[in-house]
Chimera marker file (.cmm) of the C-alpha trace (Angstrom):
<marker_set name="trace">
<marker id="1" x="110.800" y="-0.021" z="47.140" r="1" g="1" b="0" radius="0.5"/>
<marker id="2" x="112.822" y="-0.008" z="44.737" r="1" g="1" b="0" radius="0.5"/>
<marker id="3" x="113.152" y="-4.182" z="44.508" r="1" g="1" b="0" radius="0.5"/>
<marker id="4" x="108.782" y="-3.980" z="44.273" r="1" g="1" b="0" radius="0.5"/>
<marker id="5" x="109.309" y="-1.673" z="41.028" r="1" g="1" b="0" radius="0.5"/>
<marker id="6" x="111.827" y="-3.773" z="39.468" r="1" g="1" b="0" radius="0.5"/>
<marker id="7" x="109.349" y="-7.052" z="40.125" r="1" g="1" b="0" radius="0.5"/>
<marker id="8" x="106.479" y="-5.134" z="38.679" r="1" g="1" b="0" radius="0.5"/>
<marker id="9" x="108.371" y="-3.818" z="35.468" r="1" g="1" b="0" radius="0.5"/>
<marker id="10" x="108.446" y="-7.238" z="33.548" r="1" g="1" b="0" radius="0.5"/>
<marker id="11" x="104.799" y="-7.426" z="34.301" r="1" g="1" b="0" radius="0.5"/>
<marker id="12" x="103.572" y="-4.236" z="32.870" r="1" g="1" b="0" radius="0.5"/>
<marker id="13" x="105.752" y="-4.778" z="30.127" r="1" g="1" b="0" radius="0.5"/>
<marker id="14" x="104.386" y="-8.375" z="29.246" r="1" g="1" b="0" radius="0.5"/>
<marker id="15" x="100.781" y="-6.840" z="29.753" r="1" g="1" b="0" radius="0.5"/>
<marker id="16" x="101.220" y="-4.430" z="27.256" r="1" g="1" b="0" radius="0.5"/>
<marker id="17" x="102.935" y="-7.061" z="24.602" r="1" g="1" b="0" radius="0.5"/>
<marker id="18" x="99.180" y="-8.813" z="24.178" r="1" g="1" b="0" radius="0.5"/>
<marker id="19" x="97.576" y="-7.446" z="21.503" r="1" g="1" b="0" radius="0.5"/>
<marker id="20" x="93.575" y="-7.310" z="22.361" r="1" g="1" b="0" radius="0.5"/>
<marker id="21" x="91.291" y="-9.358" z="20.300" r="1" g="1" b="0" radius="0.5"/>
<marker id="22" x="88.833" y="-6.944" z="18.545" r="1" g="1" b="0" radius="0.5"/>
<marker id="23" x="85.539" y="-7.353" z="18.818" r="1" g="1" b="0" radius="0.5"/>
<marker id="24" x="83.202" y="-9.640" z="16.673" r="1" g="1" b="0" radius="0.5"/>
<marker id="25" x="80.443" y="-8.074" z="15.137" r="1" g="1" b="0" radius="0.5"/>
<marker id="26" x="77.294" y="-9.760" z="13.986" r="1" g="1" b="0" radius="0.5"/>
<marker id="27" x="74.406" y="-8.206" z="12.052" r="1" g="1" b="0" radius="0.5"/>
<marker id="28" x="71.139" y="-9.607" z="14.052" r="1" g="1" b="0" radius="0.5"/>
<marker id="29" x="67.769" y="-8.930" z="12.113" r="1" g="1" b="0" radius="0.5"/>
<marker id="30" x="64.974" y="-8.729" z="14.610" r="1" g="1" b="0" radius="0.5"/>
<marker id="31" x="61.642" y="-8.324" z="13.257" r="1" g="1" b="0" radius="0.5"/>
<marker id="32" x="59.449" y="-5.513" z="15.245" r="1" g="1" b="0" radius="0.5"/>
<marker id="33" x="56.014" y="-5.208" z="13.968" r="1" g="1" b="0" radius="0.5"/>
<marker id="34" x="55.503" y="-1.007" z="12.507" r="1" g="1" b="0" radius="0.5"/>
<marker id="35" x="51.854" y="0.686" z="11.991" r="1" g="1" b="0" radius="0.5"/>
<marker id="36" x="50.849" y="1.517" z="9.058" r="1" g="1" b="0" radius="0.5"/>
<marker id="37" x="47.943" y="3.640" z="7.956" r="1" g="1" b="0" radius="0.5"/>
<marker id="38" x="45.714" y="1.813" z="6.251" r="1" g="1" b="0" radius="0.5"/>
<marker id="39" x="43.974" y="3.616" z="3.292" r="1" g="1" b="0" radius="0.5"/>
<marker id="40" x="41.002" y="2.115" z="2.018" r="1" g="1" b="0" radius="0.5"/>
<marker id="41" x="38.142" y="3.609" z="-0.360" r="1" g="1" b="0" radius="0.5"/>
<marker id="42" x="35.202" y="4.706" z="1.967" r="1" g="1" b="0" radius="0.5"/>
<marker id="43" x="32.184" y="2.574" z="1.859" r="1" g="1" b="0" radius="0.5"/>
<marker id="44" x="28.885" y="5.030" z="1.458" r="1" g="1" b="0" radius="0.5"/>
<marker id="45" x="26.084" y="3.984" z="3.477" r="1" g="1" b="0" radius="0.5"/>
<marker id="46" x="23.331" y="2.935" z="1.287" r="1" g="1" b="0" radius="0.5"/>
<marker id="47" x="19.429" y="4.600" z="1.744" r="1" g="1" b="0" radius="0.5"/>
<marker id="48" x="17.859" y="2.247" z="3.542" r="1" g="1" b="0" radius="0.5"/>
<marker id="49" x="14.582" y="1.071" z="2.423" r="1" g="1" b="0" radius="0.5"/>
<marker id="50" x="12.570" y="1.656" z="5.579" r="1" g="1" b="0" radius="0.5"/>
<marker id="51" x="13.386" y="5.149" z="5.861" r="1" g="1" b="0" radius="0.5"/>
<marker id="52" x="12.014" y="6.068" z="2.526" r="1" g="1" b="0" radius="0.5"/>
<marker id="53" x="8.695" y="5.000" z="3.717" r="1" g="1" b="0" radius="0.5"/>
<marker id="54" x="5.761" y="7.541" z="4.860" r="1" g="1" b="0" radius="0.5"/>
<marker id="55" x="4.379" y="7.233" z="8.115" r="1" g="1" b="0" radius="0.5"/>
<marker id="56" x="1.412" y="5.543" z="8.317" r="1" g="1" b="0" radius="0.5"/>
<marker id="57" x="1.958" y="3.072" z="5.860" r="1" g="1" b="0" radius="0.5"/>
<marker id="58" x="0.035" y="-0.406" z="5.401" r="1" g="1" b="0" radius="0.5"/>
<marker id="59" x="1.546" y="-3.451" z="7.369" r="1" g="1" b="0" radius="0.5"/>
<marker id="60" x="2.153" y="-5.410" z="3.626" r="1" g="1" b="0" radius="0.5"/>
<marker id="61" x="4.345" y="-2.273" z="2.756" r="1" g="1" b="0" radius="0.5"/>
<marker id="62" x="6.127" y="-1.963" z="6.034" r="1" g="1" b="0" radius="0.5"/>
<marker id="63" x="7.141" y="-6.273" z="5.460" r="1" g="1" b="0" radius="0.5"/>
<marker id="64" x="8.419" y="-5.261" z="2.022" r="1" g="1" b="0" radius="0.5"/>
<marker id="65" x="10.675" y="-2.704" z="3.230" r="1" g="1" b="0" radius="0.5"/>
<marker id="66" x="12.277" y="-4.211" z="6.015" r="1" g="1" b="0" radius="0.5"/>
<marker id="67" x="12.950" y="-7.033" z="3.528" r="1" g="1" b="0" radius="0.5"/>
<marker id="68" x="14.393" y="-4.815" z="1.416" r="1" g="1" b="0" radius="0.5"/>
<marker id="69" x="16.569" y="-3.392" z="4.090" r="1" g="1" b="0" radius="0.5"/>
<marker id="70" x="17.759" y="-6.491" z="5.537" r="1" g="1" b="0" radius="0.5"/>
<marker id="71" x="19.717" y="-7.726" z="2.324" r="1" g="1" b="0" radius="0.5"/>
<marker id="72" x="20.544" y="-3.700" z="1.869" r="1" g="1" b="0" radius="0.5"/>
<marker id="73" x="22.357" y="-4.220" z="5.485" r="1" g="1" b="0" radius="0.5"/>
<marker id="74" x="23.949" y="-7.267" z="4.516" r="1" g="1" b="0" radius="0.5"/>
<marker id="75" x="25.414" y="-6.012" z="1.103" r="1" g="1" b="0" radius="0.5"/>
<marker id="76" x="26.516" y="-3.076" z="3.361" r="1" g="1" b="0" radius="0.5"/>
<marker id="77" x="27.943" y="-4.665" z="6.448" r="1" g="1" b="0" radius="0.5"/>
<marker id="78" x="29.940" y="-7.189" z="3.545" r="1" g="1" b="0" radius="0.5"/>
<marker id="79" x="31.308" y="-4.050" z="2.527" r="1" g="1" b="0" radius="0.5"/>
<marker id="80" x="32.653" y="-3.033" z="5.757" r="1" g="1" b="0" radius="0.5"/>
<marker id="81" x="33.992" y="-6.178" z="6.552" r="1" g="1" b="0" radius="0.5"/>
<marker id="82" x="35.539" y="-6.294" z="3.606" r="1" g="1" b="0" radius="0.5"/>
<marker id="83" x="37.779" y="-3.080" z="3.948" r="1" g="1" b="0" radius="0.5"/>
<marker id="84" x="38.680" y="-4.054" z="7.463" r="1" g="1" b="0" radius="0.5"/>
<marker id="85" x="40.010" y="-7.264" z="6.552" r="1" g="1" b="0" radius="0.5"/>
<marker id="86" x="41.918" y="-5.214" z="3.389" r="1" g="1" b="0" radius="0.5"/>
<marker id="87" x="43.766" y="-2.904" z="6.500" r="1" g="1" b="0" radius="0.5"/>
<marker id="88" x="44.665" y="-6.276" z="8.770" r="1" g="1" b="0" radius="0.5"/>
<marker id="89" x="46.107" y="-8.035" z="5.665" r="1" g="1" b="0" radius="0.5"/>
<marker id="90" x="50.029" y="-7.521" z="5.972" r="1" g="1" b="0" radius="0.5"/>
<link id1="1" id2="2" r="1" g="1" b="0" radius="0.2"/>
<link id1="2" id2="3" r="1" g="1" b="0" radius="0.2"/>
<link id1="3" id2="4" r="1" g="1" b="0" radius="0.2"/>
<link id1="4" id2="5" r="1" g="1" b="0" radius="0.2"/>
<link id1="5" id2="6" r="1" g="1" b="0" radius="0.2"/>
<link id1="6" id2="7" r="1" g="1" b="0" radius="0.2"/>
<link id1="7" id2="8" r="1" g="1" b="0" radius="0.2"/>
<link id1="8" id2="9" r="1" g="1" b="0" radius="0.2"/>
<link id1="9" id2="10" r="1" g="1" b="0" radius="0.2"/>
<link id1="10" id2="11" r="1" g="1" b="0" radius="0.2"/>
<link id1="11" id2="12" r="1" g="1" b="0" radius="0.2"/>
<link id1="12" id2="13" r="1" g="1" b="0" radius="0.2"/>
<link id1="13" id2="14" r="1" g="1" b="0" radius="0.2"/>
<link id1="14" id2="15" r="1" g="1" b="0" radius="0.2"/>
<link id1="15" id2="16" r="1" g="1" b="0" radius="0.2"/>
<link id1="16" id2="17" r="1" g="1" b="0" radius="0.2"/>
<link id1="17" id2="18" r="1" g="1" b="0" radius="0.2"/>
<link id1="18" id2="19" r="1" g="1" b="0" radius="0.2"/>
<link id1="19" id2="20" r="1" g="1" b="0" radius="0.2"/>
<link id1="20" id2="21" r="1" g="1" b="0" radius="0.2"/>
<link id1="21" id2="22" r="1" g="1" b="0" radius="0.2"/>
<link id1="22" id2="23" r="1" g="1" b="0" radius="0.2"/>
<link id1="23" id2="24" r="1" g="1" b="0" radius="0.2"/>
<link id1="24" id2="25" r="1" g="1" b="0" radius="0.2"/>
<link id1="25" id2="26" r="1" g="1" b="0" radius="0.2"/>
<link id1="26" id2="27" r="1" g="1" b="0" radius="0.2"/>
<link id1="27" id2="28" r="1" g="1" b="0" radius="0.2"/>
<link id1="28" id2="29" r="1" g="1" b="0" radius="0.2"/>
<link id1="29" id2="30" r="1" g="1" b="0" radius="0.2"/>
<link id1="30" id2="31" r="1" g="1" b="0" radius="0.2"/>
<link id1="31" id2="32" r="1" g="1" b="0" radius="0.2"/>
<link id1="32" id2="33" r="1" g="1" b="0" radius="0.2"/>
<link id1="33" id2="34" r="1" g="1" b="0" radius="0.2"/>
<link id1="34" id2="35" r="1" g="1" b="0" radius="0.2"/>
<link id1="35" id2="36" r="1" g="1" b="0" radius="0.2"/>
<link id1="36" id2="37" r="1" g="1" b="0" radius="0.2"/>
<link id1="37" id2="38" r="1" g="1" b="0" radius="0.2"/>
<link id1="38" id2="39" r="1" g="1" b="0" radius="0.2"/>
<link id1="39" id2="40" r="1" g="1" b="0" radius="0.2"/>
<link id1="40" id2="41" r="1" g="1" b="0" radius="0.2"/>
<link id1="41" id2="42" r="1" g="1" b="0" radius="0.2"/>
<link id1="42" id2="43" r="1" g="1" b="0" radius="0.2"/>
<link id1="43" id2="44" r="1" g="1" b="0" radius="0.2"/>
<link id1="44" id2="45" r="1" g="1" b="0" radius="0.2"/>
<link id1="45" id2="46" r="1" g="1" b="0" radius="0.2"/>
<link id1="46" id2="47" r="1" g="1" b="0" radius="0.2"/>
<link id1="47" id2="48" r="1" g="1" b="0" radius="0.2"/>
<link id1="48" id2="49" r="1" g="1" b="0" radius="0.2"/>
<link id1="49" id2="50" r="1" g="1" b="0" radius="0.2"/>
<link id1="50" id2="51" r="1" g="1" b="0" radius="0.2"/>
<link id1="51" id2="52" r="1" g="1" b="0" radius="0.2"/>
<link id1="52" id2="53" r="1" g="1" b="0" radius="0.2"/>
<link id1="53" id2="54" r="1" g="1" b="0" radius="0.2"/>
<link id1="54" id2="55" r="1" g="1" b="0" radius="0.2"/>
<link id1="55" id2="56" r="1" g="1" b="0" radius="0.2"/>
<link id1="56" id2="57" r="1" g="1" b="0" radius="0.2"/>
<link id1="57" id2="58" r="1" g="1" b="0" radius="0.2"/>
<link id1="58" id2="59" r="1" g="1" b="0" radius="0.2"/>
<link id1="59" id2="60" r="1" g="1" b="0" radius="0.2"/>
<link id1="60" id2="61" r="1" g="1" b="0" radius="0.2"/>
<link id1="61" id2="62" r="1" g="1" b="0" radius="0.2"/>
<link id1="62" id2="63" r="1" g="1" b="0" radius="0.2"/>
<link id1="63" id2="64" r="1" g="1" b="0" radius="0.2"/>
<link id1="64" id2="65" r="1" g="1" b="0" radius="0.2"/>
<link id1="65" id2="66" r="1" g="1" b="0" radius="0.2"/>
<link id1="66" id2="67" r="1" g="1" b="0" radius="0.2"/>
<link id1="67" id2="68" r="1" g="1" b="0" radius="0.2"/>
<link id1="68" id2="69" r="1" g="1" b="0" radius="0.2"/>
<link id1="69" id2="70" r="1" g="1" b="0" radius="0.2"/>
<link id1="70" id2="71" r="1" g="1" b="0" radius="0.2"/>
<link id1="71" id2="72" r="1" g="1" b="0" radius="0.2"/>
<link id1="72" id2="73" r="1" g="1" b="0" radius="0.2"/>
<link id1="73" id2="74" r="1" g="1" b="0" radius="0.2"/>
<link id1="74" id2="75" r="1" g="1" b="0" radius="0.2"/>
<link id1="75" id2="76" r="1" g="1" b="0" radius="0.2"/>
<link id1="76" id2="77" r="1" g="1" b="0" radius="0.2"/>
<link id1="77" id2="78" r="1" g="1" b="0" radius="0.2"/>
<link id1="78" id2="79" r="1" g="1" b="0" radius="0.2"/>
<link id1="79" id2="80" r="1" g="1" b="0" radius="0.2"/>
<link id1="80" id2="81" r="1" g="1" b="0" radius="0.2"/>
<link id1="81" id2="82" r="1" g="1" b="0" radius="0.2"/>
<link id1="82" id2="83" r="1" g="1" b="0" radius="0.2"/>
<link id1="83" id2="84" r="1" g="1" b="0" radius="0.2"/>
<link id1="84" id2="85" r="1" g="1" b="0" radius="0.2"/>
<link id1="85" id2="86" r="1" g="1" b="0" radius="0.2"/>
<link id1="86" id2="87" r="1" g="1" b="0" radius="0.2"/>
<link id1="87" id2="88" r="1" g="1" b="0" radius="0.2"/>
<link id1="88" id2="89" r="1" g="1" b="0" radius="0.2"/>
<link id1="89" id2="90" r="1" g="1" b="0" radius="0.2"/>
</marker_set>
């Protein structure tokens, strides 16, 4: 027994004469994409031409107002469109 601890004496010794390396240490940016609330100016919905008209009214006057409406619904809908693409711009 004791001839084992006398063979395994030089060998703890010599591990404990290494000094350990330490460890390397690297700064890794990794890019994780965050939410943000996006704050944009309401867009008021406009009066639309065809619901200011009375009931009953003429076919001629009925045309004009849906005209109307249409490019009221495209100015509007631009408007939308236009804030959503101002809350997916980075």
């Amino acid at each position: 027994m004791t001839r084992a601890l006398l063979l395994s004496l030089p060998l703890a010794l010599a591990a404990c004469a290494t000094t350990p390396t330490p460890p390397e240490v690297r700064t890794v940016e990794v890019q994780i994409p965050v939410p943000v609330h996006c704050v944009v100016q309401p867009v008021t919905k406009p009066a639309f031409a065809v619901d200011a008209l009375p009931l009953g009214s003429k076919a001629p006057a009925q045309m004009r107002a849906l005209r109307a409406e249409r490019k009221q619904r495209i100015g509007y809908e631009a408007e939308l469109e236009a804030a959503l693409l101002r809350c997916m711009k980075p």
